[in-house]
C-alpha positions as a Markdown table, in Angstrom:
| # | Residue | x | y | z |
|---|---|---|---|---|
| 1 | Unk | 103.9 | 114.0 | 78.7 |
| 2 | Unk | 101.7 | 116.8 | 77.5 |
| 3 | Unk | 99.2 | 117.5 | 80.3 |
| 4 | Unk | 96.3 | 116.8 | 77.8 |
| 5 | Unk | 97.8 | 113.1 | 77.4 |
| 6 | Unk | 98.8 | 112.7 | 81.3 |
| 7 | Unk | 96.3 | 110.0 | 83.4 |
| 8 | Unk | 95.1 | 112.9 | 86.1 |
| 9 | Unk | 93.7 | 114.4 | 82.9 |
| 10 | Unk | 91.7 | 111.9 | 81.7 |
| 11 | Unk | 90.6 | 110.8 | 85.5 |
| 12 | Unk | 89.4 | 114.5 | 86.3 |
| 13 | Unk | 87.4 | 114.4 | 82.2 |
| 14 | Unk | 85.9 | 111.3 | 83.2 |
| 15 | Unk | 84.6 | 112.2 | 86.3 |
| 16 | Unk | 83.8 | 115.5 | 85.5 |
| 17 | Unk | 81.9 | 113.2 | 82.7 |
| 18 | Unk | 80.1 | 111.4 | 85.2 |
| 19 | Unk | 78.8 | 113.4 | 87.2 |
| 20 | Unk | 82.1 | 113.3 | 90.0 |
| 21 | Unk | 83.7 | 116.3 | 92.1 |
| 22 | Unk | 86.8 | 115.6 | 91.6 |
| 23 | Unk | 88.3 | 119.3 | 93.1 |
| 24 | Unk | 90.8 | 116.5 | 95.2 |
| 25 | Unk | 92.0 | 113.3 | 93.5 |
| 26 | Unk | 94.9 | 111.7 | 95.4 |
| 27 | Unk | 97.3 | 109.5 | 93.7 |
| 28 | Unk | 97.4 | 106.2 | 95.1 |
| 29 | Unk | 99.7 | 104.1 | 92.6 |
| 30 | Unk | 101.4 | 104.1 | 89.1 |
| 31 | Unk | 102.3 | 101.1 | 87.2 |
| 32 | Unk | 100.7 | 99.3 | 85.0 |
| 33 | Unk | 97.3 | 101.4 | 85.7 |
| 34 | Unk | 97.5 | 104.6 | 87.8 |
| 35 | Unk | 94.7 | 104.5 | 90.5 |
| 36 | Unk | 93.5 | 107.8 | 91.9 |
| 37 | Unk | 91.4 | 108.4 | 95.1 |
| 38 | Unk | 88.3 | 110.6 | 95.2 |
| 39 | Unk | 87.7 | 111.2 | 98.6 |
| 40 | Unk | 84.5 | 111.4 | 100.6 |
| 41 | Unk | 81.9 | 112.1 | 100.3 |
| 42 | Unk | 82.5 | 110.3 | 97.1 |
| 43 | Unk | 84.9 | 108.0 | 98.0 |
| 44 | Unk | 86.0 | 106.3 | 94.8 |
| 45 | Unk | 88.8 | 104.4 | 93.1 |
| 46 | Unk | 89.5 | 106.2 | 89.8 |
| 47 | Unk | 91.7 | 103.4 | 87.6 |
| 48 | Unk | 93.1 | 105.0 | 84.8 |
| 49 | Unk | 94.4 | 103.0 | 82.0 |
| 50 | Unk | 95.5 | 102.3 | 78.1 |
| 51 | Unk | 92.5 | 103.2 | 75.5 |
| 52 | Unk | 93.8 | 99.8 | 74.0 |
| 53 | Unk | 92.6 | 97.5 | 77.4 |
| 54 | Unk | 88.9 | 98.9 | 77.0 |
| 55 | Unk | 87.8 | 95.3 | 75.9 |
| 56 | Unk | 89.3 | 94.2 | 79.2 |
| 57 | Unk | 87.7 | 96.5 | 81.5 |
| 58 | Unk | 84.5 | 96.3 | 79.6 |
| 59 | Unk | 84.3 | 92.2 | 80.5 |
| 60 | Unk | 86.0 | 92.9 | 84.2 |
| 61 | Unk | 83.3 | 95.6 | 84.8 |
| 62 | Unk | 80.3 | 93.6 | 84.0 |
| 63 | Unk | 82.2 | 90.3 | 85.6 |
| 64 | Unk | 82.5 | 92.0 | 88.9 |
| 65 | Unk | 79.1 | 93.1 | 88.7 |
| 66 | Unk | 77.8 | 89.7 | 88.4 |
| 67 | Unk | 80.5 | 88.2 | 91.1 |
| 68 | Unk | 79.1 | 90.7 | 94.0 |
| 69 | Unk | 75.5 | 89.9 | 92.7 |
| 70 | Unk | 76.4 | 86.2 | 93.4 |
| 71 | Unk | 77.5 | 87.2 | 96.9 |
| 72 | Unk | 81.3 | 86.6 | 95.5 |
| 73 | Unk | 83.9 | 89.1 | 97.2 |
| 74 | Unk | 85.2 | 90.5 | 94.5 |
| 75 | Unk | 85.6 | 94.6 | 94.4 |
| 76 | Unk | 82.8 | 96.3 | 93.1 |
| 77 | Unk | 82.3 | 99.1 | 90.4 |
| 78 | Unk | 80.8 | 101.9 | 91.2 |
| 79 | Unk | 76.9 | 102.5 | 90.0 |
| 80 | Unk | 77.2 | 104.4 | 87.3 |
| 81 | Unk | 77.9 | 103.9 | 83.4 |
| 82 | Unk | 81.3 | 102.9 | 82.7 |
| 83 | Unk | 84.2 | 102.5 | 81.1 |
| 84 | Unk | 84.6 | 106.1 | 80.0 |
| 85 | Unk | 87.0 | 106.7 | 77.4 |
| 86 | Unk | 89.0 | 109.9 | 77.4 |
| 87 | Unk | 91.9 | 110.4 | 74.5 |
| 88 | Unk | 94.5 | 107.8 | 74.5 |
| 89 | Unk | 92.8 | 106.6 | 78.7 |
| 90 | Unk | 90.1 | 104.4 | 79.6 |
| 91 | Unk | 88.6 | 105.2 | 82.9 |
| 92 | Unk | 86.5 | 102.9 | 85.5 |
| 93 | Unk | 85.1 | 103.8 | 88.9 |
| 94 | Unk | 85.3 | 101.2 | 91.8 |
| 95 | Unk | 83.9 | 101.4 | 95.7 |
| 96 | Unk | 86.8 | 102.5 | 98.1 |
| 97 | Unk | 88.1 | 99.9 | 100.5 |
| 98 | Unk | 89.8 | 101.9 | 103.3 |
| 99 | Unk | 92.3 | 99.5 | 104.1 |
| 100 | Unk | 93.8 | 99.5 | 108.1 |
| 101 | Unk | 97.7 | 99.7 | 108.9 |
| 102 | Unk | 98.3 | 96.4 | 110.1 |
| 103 | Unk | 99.1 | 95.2 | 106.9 |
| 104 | Unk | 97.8 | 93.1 | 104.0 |
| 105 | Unk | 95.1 | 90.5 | 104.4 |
| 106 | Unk | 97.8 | 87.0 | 104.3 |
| 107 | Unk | 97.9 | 84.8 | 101.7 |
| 108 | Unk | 95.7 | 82.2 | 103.0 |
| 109 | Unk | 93.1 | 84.4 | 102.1 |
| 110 | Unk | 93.6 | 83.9 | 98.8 |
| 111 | Unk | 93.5 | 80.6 | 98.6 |
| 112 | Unk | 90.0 | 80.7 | 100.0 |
| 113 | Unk | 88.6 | 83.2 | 97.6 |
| 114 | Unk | 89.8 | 81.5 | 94.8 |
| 115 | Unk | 88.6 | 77.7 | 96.0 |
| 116 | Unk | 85.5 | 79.5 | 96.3 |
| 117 | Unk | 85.5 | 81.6 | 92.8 |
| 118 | Unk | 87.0 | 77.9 | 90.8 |
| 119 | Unk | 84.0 | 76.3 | 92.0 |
| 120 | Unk | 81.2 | 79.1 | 90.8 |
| 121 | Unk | 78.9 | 77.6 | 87.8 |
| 122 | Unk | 79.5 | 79.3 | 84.7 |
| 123 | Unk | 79.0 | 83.0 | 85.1 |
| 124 | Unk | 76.7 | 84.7 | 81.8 |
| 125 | Unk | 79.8 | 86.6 | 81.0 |
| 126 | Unk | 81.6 | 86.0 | 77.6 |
| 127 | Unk | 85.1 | 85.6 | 78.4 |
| 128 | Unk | 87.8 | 85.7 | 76.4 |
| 129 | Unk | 90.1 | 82.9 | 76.2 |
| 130 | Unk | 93.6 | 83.2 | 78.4 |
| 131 | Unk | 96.3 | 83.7 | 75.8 |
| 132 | Unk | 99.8 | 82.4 | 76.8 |
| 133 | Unk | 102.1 | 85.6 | 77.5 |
| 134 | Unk | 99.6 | 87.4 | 75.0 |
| 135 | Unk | 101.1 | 90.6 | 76.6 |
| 136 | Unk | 104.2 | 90.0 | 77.3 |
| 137 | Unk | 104.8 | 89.3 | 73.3 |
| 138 | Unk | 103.3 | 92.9 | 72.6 |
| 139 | Unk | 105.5 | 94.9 | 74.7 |
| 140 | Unk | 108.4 | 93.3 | 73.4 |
| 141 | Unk | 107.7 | 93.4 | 69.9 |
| 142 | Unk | 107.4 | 97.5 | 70.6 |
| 143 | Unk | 109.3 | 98.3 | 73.1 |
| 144 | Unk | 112.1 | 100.4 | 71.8 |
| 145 | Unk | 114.8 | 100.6 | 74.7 |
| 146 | Unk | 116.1 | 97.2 | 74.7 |
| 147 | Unk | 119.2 | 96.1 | 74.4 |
| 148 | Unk | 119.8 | 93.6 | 71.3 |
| 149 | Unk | 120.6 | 90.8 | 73.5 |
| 150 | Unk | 118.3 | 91.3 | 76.1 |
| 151 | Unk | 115.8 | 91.2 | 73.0 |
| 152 | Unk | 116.8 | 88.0 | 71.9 |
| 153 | Unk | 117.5 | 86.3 | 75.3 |
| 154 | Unk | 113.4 | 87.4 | 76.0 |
| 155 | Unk | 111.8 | 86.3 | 72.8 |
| 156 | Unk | 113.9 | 83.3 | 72.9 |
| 157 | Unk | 112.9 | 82.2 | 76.5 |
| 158 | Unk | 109.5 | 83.1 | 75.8 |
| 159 | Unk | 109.4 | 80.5 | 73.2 |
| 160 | Unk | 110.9 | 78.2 | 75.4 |
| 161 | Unk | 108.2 | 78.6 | 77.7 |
| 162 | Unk | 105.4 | 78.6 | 75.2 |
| 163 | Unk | 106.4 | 75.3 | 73.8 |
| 164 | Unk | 106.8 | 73.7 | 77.8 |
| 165 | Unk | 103.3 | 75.2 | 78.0 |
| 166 | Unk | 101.7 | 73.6 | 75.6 |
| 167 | Unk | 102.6 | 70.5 | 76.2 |
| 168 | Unk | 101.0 | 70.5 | 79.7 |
| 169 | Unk | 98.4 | 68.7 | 81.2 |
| 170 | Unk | 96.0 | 70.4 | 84.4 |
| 171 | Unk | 94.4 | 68.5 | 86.8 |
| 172 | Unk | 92.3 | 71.4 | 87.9 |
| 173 | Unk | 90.4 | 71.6 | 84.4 |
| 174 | Unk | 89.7 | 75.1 | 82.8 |
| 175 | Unk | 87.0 | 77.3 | 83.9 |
| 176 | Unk | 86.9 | 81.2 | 84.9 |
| 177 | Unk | 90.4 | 82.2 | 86.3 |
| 178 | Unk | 91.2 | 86.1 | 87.8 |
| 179 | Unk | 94.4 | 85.8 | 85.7 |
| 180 | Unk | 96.1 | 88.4 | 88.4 |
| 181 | Unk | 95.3 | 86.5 | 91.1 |
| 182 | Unk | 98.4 | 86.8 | 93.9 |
| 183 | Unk | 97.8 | 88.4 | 97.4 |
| 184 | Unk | 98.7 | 91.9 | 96.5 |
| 185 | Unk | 95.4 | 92.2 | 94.8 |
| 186 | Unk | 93.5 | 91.5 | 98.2 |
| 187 | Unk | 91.4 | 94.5 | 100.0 |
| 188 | Unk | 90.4 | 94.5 | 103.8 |
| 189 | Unk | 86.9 | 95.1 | 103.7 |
| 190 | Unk | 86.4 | 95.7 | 107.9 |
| 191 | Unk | 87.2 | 91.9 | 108.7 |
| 192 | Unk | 86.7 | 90.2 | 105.7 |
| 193 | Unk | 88.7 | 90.2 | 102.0 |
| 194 | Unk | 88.1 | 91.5 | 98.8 |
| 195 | Unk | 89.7 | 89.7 | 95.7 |
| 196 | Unk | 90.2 | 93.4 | 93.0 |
| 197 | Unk | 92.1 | 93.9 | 89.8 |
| 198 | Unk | 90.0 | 91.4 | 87.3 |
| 199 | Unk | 91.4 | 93.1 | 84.4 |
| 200 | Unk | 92.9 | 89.8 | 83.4 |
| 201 | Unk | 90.2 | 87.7 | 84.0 |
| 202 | Unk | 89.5 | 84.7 | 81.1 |
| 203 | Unk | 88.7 | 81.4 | 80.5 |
| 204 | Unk | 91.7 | 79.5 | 81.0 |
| 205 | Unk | 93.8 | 76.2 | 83.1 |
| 206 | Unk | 93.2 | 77.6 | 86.8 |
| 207 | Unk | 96.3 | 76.3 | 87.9 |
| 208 | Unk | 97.1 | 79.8 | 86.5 |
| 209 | Unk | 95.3 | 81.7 | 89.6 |
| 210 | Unk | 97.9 | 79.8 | 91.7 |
| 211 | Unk | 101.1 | 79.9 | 90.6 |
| 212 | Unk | 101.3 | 83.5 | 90.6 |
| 213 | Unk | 101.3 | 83.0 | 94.4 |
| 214 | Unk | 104.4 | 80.6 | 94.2 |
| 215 | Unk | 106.3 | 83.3 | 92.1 |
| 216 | Unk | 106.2 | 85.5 | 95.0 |
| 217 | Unk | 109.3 | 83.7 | 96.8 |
| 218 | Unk | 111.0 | 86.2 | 94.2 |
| 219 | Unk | 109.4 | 88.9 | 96.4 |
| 220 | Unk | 109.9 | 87.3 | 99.8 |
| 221 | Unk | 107.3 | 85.0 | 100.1 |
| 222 | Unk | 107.8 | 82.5 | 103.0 |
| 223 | Unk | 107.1 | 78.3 | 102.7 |
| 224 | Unk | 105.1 | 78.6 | 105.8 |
| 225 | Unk | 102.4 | 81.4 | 103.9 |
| 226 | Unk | 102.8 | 78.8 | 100.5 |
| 227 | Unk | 101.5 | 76.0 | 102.7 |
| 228 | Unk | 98.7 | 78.0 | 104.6 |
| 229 | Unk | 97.7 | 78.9 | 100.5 |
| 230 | Unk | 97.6 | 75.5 | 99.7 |
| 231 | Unk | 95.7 | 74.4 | 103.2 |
| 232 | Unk | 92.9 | 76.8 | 102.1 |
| 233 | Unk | 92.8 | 76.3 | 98.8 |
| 234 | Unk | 92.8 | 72.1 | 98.8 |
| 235 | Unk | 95.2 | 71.4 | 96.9 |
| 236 | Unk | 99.2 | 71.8 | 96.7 |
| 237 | Unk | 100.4 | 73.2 | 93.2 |
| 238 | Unk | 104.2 | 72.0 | 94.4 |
| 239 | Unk | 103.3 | 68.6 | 93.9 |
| 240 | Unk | 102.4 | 69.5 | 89.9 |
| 241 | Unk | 105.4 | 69.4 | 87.3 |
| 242 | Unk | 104.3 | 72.3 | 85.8 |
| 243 | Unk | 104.6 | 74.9 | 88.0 |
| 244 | Unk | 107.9 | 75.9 | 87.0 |
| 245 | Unk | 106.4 | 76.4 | 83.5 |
| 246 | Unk | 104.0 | 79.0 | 85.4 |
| 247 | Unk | 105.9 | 80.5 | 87.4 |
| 248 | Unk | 108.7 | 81.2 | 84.4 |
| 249 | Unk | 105.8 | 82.8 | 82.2 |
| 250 | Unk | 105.5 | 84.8 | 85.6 |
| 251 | Unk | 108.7 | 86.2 | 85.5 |
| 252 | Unk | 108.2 | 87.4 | 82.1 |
| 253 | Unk | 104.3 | 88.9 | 82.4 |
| 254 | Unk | 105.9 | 91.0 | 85.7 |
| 255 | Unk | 108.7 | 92.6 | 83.2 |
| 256 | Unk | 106.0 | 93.9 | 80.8 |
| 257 | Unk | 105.3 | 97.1 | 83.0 |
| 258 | Unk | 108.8 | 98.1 | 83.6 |
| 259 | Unk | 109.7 | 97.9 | 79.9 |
| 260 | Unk | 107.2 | 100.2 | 78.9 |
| 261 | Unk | 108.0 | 102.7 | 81.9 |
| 262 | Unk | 111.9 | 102.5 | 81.2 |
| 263 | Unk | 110.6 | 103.1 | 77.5 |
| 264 | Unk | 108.9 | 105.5 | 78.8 |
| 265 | Unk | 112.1 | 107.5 | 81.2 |
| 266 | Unk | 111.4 | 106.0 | 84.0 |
| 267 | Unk | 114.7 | 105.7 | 85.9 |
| 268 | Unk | 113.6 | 103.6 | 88.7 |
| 269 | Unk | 111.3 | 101.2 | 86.3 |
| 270 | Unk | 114.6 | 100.4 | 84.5 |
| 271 | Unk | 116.9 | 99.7 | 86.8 |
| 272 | Unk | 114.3 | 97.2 | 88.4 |
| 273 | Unk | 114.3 | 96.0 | 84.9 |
| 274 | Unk | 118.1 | 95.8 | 84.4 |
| 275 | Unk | 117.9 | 93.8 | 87.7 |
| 276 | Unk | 115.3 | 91.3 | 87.1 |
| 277 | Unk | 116.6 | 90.5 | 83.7 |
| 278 | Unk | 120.1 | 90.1 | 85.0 |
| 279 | Unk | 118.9 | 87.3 | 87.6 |
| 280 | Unk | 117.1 | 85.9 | 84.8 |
| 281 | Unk | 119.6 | 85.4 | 82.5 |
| 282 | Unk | 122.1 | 83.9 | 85.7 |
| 283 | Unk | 119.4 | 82.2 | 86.3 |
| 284 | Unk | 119.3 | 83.2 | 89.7 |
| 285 | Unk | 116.2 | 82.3 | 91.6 |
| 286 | Unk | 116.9 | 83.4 | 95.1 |
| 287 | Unk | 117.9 | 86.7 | 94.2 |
| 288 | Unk | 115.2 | 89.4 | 95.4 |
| 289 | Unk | 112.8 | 91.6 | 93.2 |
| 290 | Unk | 111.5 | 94.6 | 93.9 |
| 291 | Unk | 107.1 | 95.6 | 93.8 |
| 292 | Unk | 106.2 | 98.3 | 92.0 |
């Protein structure tokens, strides 16, 4: 990638733009969003992103505002105007979260935070509406580096999936849903937890904002942190028919990334992505995926 095009570029523009030092800016992660660190004195998360999702961060910026307003945990944007759009990027600014090295706050965290966020009156946000595998459908209509049959095996189980989906019914109503929620998206801040990433967030069934949390056996996620979940949350999603609808669309959402990376020459993306679409298609569900 032309340096001009690359995500450090746009960060160091955009902060440059805003008023930021940004001499040092640390990579912290690349995937779907590459998330840079400016470190103190101004001691910022710089999340760089597709031009495409501004909508996104435009509603998650001003959501997350309101949320900390409301005394809600979730991260919180920096003070200053923003998104900032630089060439093909979109740039936001968040408040750092130095996180310890005793791990990641547990799952049962989650479950709280998001009790706590399904029972919030209707925030003055317009949301948009959650769009079934919206996503998912876009990167597989362009992505280039797909096999034929691998093609066809995705669009075909994604209509599959669609069709069981619609014909649900949720217990737990519709209402303001993260739409990322699972525990990796939780920040230690000093002893208590931070809910980030809201780029997702919409209007939508919040049995959604669970059942990314079930997927995560896929990753290693043990029964005893699925029922500690469920304990905080109130309710247990097992006991729902649908959850295997949920966690299918799952699988395919988490493949969206490493399509567009392999697409992109990322050798390690596609081999992840040769992996997870074998067990797929085996139908393998105790076979183990790899985090980004």
């Amino acid at each position: 990638m032309r340096p001009g095009g690359s995500p450090e570029y746009a960060a160091r523009r955009a902060c440059l733009a805003s008023g930021l030092a940004c001499e040092r800016l640390d990579e912290l992660r690349q995937h779907a969003t590459t998330v840079f660190l400016l470190p103190e004195p101004e001691g910022i998360v710089v999340r760089v992103s597709p031009v495409s999702l501004k909508p996104r961060l435009d509603t998650a910026v001003e959501l997350t505002r309101r949320l900390v307003a409301e005394r809600f945990p979730a991260s919180e944007p920096a003070d200053m105007p923003q998104p900032v759009v630089e060439g093909e990027h979109v740039v936001t600014f968040w408040k750092h979260y130095p996180q310890p090295g005793t791990g990641s706050p547990p799952a049962g965290h989650l479950g709280a935070l998001l009790r706590s966020l399904h029972e919030l009156p209707a925030v003055p946000v317009r949301l948009p509406r959650y769009e079934p595998l919206g996503a998912f459908r876009t990167v597989l209509a362009t992505c280039s580096g797909l096999r034929a049959d691998d093609r066809d095996w995705l669009a075909n189980r994604c209509r599959d999936l669609l069709h069981r989906y619609d014909r649900l019914t949720f217990p737990l109503g519709e209402g303001l849903i993260h739409g990322d929620a699972y525990p990796g998206n939780l920040l230690w801040d000093g002893p208590s937890v931070r809910l980030g990433d809201w780029d997702e967030s919409a209007v939508g069934p919040r049995e959604l904002d669970l059942a990314n949390t079930f997927q995560g056996t896929r990753f290693g996620r043990s029964s005893a942190e699925l029922d500690e979940f469920s304990r905080r949350y109130g309710y247990d999603i097992r006991n729902w028919p649908g959850l295997s609808v949920l966690c299918g669309m799952r699988d395919l959402h988490t493949l969206g990334t490493y399509m567009r990376r392999a697409d992109d020459g990322d050798v390690a993306a596609a081999g992840e992505f040769a992996h997870r679409i074998d067990t797929l298609r085996r139908g393998d569900t105790d076979a183990r995926w790899e985090a980004a």
